[in-house]
C-alpha positions as CSV (number, residue, x, y, z in Angstrom):
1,X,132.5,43.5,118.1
2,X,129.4,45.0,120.6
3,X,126.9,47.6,118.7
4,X,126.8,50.1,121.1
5,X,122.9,50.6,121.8
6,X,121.5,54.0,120.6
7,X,120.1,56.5,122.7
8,X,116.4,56.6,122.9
9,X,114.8,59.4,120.9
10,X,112.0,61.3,122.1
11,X,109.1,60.1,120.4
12,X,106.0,62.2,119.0
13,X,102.6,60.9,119.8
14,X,101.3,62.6,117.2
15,X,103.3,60.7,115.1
16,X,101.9,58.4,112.0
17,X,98.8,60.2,113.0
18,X,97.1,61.8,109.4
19,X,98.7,65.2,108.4
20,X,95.8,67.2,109.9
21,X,95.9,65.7,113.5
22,X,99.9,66.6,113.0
23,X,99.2,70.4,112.1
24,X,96.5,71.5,114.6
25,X,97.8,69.4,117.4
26,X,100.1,69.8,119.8
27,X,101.7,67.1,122.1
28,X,100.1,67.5,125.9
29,X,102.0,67.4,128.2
30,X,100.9,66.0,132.1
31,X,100.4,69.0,134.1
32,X,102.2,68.4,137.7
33,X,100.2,68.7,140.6
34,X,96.8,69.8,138.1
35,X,94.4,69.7,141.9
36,X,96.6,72.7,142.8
37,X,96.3,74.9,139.8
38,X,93.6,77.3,138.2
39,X,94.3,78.2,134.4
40,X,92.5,80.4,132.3
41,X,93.5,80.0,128.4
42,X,92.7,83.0,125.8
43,X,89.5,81.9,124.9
44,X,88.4,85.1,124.1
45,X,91.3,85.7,121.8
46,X,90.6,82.4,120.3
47,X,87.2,83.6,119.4
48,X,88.6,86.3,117.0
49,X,91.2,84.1,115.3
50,X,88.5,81.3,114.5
51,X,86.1,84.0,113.0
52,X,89.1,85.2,111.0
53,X,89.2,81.7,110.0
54,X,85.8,81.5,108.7
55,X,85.9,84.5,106.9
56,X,89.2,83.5,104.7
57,X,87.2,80.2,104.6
58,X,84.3,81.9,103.3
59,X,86.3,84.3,100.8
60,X,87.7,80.9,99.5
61,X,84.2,79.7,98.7
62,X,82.8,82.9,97.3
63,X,85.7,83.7,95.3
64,X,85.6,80.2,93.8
65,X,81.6,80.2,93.2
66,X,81.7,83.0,91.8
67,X,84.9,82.5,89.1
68,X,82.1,79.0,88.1
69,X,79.5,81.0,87.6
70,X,80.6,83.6,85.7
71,X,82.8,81.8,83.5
72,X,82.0,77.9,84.0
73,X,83.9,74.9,84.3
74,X,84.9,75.2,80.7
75,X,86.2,78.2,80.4
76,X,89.6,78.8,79.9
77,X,90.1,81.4,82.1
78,X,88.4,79.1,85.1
79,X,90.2,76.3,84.2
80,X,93.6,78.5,84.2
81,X,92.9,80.6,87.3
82,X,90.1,78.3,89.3
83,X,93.6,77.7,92.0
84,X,94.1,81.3,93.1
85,X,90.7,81.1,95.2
86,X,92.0,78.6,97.5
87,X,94.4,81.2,98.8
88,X,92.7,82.7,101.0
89,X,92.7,78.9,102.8
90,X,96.8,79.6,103.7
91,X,95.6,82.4,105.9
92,X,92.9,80.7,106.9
93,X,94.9,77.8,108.5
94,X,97.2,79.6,110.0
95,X,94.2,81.4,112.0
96,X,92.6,78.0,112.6
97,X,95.9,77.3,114.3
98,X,96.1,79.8,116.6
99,X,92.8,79.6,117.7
100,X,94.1,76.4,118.6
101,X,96.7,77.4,120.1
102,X,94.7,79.9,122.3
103,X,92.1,77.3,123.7
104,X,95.0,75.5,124.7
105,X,97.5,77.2,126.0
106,X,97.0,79.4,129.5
107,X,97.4,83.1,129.8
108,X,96.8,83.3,133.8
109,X,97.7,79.8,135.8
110,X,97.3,80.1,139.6
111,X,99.5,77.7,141.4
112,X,100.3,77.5,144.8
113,X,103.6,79.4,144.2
114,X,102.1,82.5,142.7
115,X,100.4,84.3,139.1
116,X,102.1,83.1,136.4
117,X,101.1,85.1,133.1
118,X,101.9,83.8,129.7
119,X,102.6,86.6,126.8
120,X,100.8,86.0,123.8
121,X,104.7,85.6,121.5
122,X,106.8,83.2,123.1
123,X,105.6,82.5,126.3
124,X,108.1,79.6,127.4
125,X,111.1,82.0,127.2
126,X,109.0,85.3,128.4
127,X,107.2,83.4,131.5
128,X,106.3,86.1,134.0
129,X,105.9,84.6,137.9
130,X,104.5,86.3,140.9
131,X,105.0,84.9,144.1
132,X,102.2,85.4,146.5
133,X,104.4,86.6,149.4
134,X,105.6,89.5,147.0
135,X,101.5,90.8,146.5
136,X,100.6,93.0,148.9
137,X,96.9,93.2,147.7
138,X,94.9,92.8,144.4
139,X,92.4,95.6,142.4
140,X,90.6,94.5,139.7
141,X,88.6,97.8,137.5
142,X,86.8,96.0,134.6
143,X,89.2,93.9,132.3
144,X,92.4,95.3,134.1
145,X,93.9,93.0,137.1
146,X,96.5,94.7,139.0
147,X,98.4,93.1,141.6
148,X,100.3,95.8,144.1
149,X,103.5,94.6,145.8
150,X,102.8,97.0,148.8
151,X,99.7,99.3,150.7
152,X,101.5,102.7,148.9
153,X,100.9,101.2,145.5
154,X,103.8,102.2,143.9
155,X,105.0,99.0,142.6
156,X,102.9,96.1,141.1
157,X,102.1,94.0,137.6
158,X,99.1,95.5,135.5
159,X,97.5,92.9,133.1
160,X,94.6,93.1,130.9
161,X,92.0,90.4,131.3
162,X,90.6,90.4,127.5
163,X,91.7,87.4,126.9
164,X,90.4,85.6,129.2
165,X,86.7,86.5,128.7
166,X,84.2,87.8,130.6
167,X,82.6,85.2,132.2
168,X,86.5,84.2,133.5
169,X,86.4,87.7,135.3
170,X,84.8,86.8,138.6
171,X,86.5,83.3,139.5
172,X,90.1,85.0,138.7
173,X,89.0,88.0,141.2
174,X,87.7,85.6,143.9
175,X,90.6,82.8,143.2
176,X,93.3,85.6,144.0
177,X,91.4,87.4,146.6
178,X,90.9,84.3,148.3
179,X,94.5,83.1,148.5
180,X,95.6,86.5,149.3
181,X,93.3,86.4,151.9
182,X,94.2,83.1,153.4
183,X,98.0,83.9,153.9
C-alpha cells in the first residue's frame, strides 16, 4: 500500500530560535510592491510602552535591592519572599512587547491605491482603506489629519497623528498633498 504524502505545514522561521527571539519577534512578512508604499509605524506610541517597560524594570530592581538590604540574603523573610519582586518583570514584558509591536507594525501606509490606517486593537480585521479617487482634498491642524471626501466638507476620515510622531508630520502632509495633487 502507497503512504499518502502529507500536506506541507507552514513553517515558523522563528522556529528553534531561543525562547526570547520567539516572544518579541514576529515573522516578517515580504511587503509587495515596498517602492510604491510610504508607512509610518507608532513610534511615538512605542516610546511610552518602552518607558513603561523600564520603570516595571526598574521597580523589579529596587524592590529586590531593597528586600537585600534590609533583611539580607539570610534572612528568612528574603529568602521566603525575595520572588515577589520579579513581578513587576510580567508587566514589564508585556510592555516590551508592544513597543515592539509598535515599531513594527504601520498605523498610516500610503500605497498607490489609497490611506490605509491601522487601529491600534486588531488591525487585520479592522483595516480602514481610502481610495484616493474618493478624497476630495486633505487639512492637516497640528496632530489631526483629515481627509474630506468633497469641497463642502461634510464627509471625510479624521485621524490623529500622535502616533506617528512629530518629526513624521511633514512628510505624511507633503506625501498626501502630493498625490492628491498629481491626480
Amino acid at each position: 500500500m502507497a503512504k499518502k504524502p502529507k500536506a506541507a505545514q507552514p513553517v515558523d522561521p522563528r522556529a528553534g530560535a531561543n525562547p526570547l527571539k520567539r516572544i518579541f519577534d514576529s515573522p516578517t512578512k515580504p511587503v509587495v510592491e515596498q517602492e510604491k508604499e510610504i508607512r509610518f509605524t507608532r513610534s511615538a506610541q512605542a516610546s511610552l510602552f518602552f518607558f513603561l517597560g523600564i520603570i516595571c524594570t526598574m521597580i523589579c530592581i529596587g524592590t529586590l535591592f531593597n528586600e537585600y538590604v534590609n533583611w539580607g540574603p539570610w534572612h528568612a523573610d528574603f529568602k521566603a519572599y525575595w520572588w515577589m519582586s520579579l513581578i513587576p518583570l510580567i508587566p514589564a514584558a508585556i510592555f516590551f512587547r508592544i513597543g515592539i509591536h509598535c515599531v513594527r507594525h504601520a498605523y498610516i501606509i500610503l500605497t498607490p491605491m489609497g490611506v490605509e490606517l491601522f487601529p491600534f486593537w486588531k488591525p487585520q480585521k479592522n483595516l480602514q482603506v481610502i481610495f484616493w479617487s474618493d478624497i476630495d482634498h486633505a487639512e492637516f491642524d497640528g496632530d489631526i489629519m483629515k481627509l474630506h471626501y468633497n469641497k463642502e466638507e461634510t464627509g471625510g476620515i479624521i485621524s490623529s497623528l500622535k502616533p506617528i510622531g512629530k518629526a513624521n508630520y511633514p512628510l505624511l502632509e507633503t506625501a498626501i498633498n502630493g498625490r492628491l495633487t498629481s491626480s
